[in-house]
Each structure stands twice: as C-alpha cells, then as structure tokens.
C-alpha positions in Angstrom: 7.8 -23.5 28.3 8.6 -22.6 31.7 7.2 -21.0 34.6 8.9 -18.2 36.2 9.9 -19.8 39.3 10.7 -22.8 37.8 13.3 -21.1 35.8 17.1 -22.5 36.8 18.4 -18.9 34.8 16.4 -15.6 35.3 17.1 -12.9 33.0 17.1 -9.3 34.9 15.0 -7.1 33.4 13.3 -3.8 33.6 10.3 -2.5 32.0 9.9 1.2 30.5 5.9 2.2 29.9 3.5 0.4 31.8 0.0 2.0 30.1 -2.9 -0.2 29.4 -1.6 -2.3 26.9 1.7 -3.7 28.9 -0.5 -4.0 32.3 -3.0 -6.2 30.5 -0.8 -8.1 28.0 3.2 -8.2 28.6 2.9 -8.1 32.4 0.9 -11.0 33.0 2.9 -13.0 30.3 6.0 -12.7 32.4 5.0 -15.3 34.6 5.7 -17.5 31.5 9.0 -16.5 30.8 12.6 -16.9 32.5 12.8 -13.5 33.8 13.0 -11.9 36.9 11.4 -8.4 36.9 13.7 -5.8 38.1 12.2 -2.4 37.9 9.5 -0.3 36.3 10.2 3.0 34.5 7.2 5.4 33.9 7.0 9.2 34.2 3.1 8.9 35.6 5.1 7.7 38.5 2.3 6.7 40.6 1.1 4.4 38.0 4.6 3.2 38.5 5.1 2.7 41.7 1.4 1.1 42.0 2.7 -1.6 39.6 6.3 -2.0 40.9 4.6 -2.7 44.1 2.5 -5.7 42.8 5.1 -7.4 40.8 8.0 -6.5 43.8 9.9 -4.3 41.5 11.1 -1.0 42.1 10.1 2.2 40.2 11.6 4.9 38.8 10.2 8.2 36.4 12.6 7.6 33.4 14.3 4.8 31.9 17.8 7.1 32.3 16.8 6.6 35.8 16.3 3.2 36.0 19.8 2.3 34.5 21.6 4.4 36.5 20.2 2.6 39.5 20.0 -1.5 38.3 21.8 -3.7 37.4 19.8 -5.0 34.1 20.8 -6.8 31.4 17.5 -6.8 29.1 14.2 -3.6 29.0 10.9 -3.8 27.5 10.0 -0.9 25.6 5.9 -0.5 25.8 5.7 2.7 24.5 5.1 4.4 21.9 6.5 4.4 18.5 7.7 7.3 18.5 9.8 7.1 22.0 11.0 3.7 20.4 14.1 4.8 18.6 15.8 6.8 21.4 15.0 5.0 23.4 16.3 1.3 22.2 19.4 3.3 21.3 19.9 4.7 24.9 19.2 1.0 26.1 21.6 -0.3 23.3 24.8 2.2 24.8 23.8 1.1 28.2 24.5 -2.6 27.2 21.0 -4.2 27.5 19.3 -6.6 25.3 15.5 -4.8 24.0 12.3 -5.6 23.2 10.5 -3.0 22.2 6.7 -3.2 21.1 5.6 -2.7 17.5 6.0 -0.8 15.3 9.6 0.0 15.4 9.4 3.5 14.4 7.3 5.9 12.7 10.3 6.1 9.5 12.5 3.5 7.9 16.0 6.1 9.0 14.7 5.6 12.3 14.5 2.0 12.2 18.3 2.5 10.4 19.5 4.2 13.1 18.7 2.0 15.9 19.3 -1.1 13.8 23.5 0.4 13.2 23.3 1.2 17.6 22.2 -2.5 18.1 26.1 -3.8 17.9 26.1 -7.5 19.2 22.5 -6.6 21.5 19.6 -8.7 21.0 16.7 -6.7 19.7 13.3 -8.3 18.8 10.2 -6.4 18.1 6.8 -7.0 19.0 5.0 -8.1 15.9 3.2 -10.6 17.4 1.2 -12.1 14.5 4.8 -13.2 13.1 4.6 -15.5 16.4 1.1 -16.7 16.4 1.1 -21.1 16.5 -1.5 -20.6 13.8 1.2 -19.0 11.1 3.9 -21.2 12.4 2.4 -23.8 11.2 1.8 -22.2 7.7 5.4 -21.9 7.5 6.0 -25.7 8.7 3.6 -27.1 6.2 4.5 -24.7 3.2 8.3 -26.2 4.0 7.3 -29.4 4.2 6.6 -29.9 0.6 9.6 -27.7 -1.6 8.3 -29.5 -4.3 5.8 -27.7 -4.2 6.8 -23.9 -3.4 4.3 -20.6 -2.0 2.8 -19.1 -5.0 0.7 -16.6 -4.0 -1.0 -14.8 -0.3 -4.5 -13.5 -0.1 -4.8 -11.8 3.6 -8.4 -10.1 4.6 -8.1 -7.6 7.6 -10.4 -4.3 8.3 -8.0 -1.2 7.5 -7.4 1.0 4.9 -4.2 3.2 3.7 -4.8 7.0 4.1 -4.8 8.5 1.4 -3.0 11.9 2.4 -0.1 9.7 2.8 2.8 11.9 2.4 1.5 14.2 5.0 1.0 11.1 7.5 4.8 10.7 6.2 5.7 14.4 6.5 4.4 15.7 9.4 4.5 12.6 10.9 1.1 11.4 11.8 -0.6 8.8 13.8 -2.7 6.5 11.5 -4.4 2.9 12.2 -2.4 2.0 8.8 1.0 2.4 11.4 -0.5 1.3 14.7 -2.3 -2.1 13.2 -1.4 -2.1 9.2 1.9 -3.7 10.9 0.0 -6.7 11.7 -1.1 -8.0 8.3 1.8 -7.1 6.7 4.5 -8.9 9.5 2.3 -12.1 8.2 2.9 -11.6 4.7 6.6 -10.7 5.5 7.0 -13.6 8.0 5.4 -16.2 5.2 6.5 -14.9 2.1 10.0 -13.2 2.6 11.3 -9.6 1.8 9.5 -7.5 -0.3 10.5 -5.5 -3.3 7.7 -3.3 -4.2 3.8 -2.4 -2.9 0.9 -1.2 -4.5 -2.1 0.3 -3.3 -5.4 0.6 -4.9 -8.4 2.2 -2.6 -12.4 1.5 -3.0 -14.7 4.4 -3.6 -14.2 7.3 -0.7 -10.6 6.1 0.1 -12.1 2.8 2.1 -10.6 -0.6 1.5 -9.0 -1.3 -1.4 -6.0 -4.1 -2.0 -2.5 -3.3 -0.9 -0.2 -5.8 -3.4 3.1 -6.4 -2.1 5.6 -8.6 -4.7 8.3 -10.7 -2.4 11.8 -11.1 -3.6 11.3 -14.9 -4.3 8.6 -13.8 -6.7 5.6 -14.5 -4.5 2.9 -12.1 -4.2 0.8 -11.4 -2.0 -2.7 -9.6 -2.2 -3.9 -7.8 1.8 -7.2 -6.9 1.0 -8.1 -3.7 2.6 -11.9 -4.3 4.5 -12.1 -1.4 6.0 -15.6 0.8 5.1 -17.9 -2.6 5.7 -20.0 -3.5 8.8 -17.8 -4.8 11.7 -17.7 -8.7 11.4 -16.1 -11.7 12.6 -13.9 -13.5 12.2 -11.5 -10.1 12.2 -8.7 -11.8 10.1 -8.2 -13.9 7.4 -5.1 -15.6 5.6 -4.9 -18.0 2.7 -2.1 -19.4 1.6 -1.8 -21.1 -2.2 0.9 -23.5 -3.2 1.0 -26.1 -5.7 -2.3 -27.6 -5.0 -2.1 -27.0 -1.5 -3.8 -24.4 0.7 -3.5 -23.1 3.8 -6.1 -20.9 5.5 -6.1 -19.4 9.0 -9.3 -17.9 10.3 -9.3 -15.2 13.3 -6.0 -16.7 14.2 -7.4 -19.8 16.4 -8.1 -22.0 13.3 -6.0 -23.3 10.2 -7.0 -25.5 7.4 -4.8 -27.4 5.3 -6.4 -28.3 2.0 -4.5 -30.8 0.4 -7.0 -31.3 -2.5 -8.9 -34.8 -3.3 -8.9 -37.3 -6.3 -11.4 -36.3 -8.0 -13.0 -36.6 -12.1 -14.9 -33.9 -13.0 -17.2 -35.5 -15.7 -17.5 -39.2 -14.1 -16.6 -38.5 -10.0 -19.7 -38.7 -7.4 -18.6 -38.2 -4.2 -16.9 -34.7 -2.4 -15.6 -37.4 0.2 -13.7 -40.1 -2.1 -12.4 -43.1 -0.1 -9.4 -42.8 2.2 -7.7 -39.8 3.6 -4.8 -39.6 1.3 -6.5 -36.2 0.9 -9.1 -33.7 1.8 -8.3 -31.3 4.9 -7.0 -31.1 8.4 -7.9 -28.8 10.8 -6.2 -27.4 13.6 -8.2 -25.5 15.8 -8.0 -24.1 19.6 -10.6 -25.6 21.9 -11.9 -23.5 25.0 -13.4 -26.3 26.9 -10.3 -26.6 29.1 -8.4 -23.6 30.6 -5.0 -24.3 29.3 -2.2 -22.3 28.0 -2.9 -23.1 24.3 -6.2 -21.5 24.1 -5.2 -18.1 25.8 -4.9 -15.1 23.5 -1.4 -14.2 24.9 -0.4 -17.5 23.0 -2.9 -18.0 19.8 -1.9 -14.6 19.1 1.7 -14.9 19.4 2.5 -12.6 22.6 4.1 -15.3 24.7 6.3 -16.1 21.1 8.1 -13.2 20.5 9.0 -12.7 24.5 10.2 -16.0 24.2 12.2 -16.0 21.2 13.2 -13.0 22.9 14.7 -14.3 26.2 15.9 -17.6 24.2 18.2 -15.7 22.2 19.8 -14.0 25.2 20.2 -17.1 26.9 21.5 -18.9 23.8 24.0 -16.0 23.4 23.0 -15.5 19.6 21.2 -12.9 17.6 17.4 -13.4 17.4 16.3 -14.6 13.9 12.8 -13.4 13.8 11.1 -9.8 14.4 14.6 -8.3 13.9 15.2 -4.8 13.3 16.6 -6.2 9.6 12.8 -7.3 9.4 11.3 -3.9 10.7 13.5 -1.8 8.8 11.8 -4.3 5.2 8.1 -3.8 6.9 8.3 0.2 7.6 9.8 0.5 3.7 6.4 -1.6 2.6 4.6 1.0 5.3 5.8 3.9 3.7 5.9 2.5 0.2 1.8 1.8 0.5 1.4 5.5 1.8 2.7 7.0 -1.4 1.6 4.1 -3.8 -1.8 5.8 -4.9 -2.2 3.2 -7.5 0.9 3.6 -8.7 4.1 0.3 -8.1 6.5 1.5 -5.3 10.2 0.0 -5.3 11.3 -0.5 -2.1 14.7 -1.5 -0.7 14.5 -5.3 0.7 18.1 -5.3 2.5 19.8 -3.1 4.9 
C-alpha cells in the first residue's frame, strides 16, 4: 500500500454520487490509493460543490457533465443500484475504467447488458466482503492443502428473503435481501465458486430460514437466515469445513483455523495433547495501536476492492475479482432465492 502523494502514477478520476455512504467510506479511503481526484458529479449540487471544495476537485450536476469537461480515465459510481447500469454503460462509451458500488443491478439482463458494454474497460464492483483480509485468508488456507478440498459453508448473517418475491422481481422493489443479502452471498461466491442452484426455506412468519446454494464444484453452502431474533453481536459468522480442517471468521476481525488434534476417544485425557502439530491458530485484529489493519475500511475489505481496482488499471489487465462475470452469477442466486419458496432454483453459472 501507498499513500496518495507518495504515488509515482496517479490515476485521474472522478466520482458520481457523493451521499452519506461515499463521504464517510470511499472518500476518505482515497488517500490510500494511487489516484488523483478529478471531479465530483452530483445533482444536489451544493452537496457537490461543498465536497469538491475539500478534496480540490471540481463539481459538476451530472456525470454527462463531468465527461464533457475532464479529462478522466476511471469514475466511481456511489449511487444507487438502480442508476448503476446506465450509468457504467455511459462511462464504458466514454472510455473510462468503473467502479461502481454494490449491487450491480436490481436484474441479472441489467448486469448482462453492462457486462457486453464493458469492451476491454476495467469494471470491479463493490462487494466488499469478497475483499475482507479475514476471507482472504480462508481462501489461502483452504488452497494450501488440495489434498484436502472445501466440502461444505455454513454462513450466519441477520436477513431474511421476502417472501412476495416475484413482486420485489416485478415491480422492482427495494428489499434489505438486494441492498445487504449481496454481502453473505459474495462470501460464499468468492470461497466456494459459481453457483448452480438456490434454495430457500423461511422460519415461521417469513423470518429467517436457510438459503442453500449448491456451487458448480459440488460444494454447498448453507447462509442461515437470522433475521426475526434479538439484535446480537457478533453480526456475522462464516465456517468453513474441509477435510478435517475448519475455518471460522467471526464479525470479520477474527479467523480461526482448526486443524484438529491427536486425540483417542476411549483412552485420551488431555484437550491440549503435547506439541502444536495441531489445535488452532487465531488471527485476530488488535485495536491497541491506530494502524491501518485495524480500521474498518480494511477488515472489511473497502480499501481491497479500490485497490484491486486501480491495480488492474495500472497493470493494464482485466480485474479478476468482483467482475461483472461474478455479479451477473450473484444477482441469478439473488433472484433465484426470491422465487425459491422451498422449492430448488437452477440458475445459469456462466455468461
């Protein structure tokens, strides 16, 4: 990682939406990145000019705007999803690079159409959990051993799947299962590889349930719906099974890797046998010291995906994580869980 003005290369970019979420989150992460910020595009323009005028950017009421006037050669999109598609595909024609915040769409055609606009553009979007140091290191460890392959996910996060789904599908409707259900599932996605087919089965009154997605390479993978219980913390949980190996991550600042113990069931004494051929290690973020590793823009994988982001660009290649190819897989499991009602939905795992 570099700062900012340390950076011998500056990518010029603009920014389209500066509401609460990319003031607080994707803003101050710039100054973490190799980018110099160009312009702001908002139509609350005095929002935009306000924040122009504290990063030294200029600002301008529409992205259309914006282009016309800069010389860019990446945007952020922090708007909503349903702006994203036009607008990554007006970006796209105008020959810039996008992030765009998640979800990609509120349809898989949508997330189609933008991925056939993308041409040779680098496109990343902002499922952030997919980035987070904590699953990174899932995916290191679970590679580590092939001997020993990923067998099954167990995920624990506080949402449910509404259950007038092909209205939210229809008439296209906001739901938490769109804004946040992205963020489980980009985990089990990330982990576990395409899926093929979800299932949904919801708890009494429509609250929690499981939602059981099956991954191409056979693995499956079991989010268990928590919504309809008191509020609680730790907010997330994964566990990941593999051989006898597990890996668990709790509230994303704390992973476990079980790697089992010698033990005899009718003649062993001792939980802690001799030696530490086995038993766990724990990786865990410490807050006694104000550095970059325990801030929630990097445990919870912000900083990642805007850095894979501007590391493609200056690589010259295509991003390989958070893709559209990726979105367009997640929105099919999205839409797939909406209309599951206990019943197995197919869904396409390629283009």
């Amino acid at each position: 990682m570099e700062y900012q003005r340390d950076a011998s290369r500056r990518i010029r970019i603009g920014v389209v939406g500066v509401g609460s979420h990319c003031y607080r989150n994707i803003l101050p992460t710039l100054t973490f990145l190799p980018v110099e910020l160009v312009a702001i595009a908002d139509p609350d323009t005095a929002k935009a000019e306000w924040t122009a005028r504290q990063y030294g950017a200029v600002s301008y009421a529409s992205a259309t705007e914006m282009y016309a006037h800069e010389k860019l050669e990446a945007v952020l999109l922090c708007v909503s999803p349903q702006a994203h598609p036009a607008l990554a595909q007006q970006a796209f024609a105008a020959g810039l690079h996008v992030w765009m915040e998640k979800p990609a769409a509120l349809r898989t055609s949508e997330v189609a159409e933008t991925l056939a606009a993308r041409g040779n553009r680098v496109c990343v979007v902002g499922y952030k959990k997919v980035f987070m140091p904590s699953v990174l290191k899932a995916r290191e460890l679970l590679a580590a051993r092939p001997d020993q392959p990923l067998l099954s996910i167990l995920g624990v996060y506080p949402i449910s799947v509404p259950e007038n789904g092909r209205d939210v599908l229809e008439k296209r409707l906001p739901s938490d299962w769109l804004a946040n259900g992205c963020h489980p599932l980009s985990v089990l996605l990330s982990v576990a590889g395409p899926a093929v087919s979800v299932t949904v089965h919801r708890g009494p009154g429509g609250a929690g349930g499981a939602c059981v997605v099956a991954h191409e390479n056979g693995v499956v993978s079991n989010l268990h719906l928590a919504q309809g219980g008191a509020k609680f913390q730790p907010f997330e949980r994964y566990h990941f099974y593999a051989g006898d190996r597990a890996i668990e991550i709790e509230n994303a600042r704390r992973l476990s890797y079980q790697r089992g113990i010698k033990f005899q069931y009718a003649t062993d004494t001792s939980f802690a046998p001799p030696g530490t051929e086995g038993g766990a290690i724990v990786w865990e973020a410490q807050d006694g010291l104000n550095t970059l590793d325990n801030k929630a823009v990097f445990t919870q994988g912000v900083w990642g995906e805007l850095d894979h982001f501007c590391s493609a660009i200056l690589a010259g290649k295509q991003a390989t994580e958070a893709t559209l190819e990726f979105a367009l897989n997640l929105t099919r499991v999205y839409e797939g869980a909406l209309l599951s009602n206990g019943n197995t939905v197919r869904i396409g795992s390629g283009e």
